[in-house]
C-alpha positions as CSV (number, residue, x, y, z in Angstrom):
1,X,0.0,0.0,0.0
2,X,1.4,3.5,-0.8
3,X,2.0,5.7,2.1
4,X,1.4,9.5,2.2
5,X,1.9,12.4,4.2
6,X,0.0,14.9,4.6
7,X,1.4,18.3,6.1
8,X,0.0,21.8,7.2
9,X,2.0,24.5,5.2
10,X,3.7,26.7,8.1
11,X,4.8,30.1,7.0
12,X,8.3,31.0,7.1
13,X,9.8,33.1,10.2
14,X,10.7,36.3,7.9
15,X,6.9,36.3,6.7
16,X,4.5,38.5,8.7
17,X,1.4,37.6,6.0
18,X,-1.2,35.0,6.7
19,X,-1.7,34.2,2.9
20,X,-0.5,30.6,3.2
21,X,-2.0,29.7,6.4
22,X,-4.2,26.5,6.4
23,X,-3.0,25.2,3.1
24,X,-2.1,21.3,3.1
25,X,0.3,19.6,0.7
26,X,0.4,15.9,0.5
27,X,3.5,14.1,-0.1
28,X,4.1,10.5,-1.2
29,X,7.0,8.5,1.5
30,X,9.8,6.9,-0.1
31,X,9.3,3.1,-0.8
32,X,12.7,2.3,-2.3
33,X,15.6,3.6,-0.5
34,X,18.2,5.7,-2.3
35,X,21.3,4.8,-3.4
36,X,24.2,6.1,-4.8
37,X,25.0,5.9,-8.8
38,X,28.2,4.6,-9.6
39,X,29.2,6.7,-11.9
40,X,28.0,9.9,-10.6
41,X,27.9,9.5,-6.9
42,X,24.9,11.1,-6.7
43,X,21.7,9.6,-4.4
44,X,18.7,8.1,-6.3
45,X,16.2,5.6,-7.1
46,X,13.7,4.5,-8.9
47,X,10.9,5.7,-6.6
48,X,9.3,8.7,-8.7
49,X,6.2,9.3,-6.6
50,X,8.2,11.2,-4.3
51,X,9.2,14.3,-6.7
52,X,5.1,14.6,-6.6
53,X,3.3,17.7,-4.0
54,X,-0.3,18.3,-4.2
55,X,-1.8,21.3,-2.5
56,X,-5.1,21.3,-0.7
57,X,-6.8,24.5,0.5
58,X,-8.0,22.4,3.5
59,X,-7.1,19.5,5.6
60,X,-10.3,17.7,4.6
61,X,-9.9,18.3,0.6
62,X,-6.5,16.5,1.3
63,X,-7.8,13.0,3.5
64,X,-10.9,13.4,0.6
65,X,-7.9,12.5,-2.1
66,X,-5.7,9.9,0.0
67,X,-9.3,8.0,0.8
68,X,-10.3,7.9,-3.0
69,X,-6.7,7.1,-4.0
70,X,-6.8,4.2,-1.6
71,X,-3.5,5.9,0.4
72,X,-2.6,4.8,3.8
73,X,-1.9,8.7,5.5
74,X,0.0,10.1,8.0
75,X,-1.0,13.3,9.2
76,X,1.2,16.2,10.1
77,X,0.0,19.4,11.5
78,X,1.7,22.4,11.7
79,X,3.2,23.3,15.5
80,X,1.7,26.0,16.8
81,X,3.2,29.9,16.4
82,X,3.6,31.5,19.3
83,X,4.1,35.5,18.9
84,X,6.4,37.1,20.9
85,X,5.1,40.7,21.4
86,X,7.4,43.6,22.2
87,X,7.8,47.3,22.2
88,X,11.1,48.3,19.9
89,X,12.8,50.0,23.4
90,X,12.6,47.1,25.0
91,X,15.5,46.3,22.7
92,X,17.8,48.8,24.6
93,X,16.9,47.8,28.2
């Protein structure tokens, strides 16, 4: 059975916005390992499924895919942001 995950999009430290919050991407899990070429020395395999993202606007769009795909799904929310608030002086104290 082909194993998923599927993760809450987290923005990114520097970014202030809320445009990407609640978006889900679901990711197929490896099911050959890698291994290095000979010639190359570079990782691969021949386990294409995992160069493949979908996006989801919701958590339920997502699980609504993996059940019809038949997908066995682990779930991984995003942790939760805590602000730190502060005045700019309290910089210089």
């Amino acid at each position: 059975m082909t194993v998923a995950r599927i993760i809450e999009i987290q923005r990114k430290t520097t970014q202030s916005g809320k445009a990407r919050d609640g978006k889900w991407t679901l990711e197929y899990e490896r099911e050959q390992p890698q291994r290095p070429d000979p010639l190359t020395g570079w990782s691969g395999s021949g386990d294409t499924k995992t160069q493949v993202r979908l996006t989801f606007d919701t958590r339920e769009e997502a699980l609504a895919y993996a059940t019809r795909k038949g997908l066995a799904v682990h779930l991984v929310p995003a942790p939760p942001v805590a602000l730190k608030l502060q005045a700019y002086a309290d910089n210089f104290r």
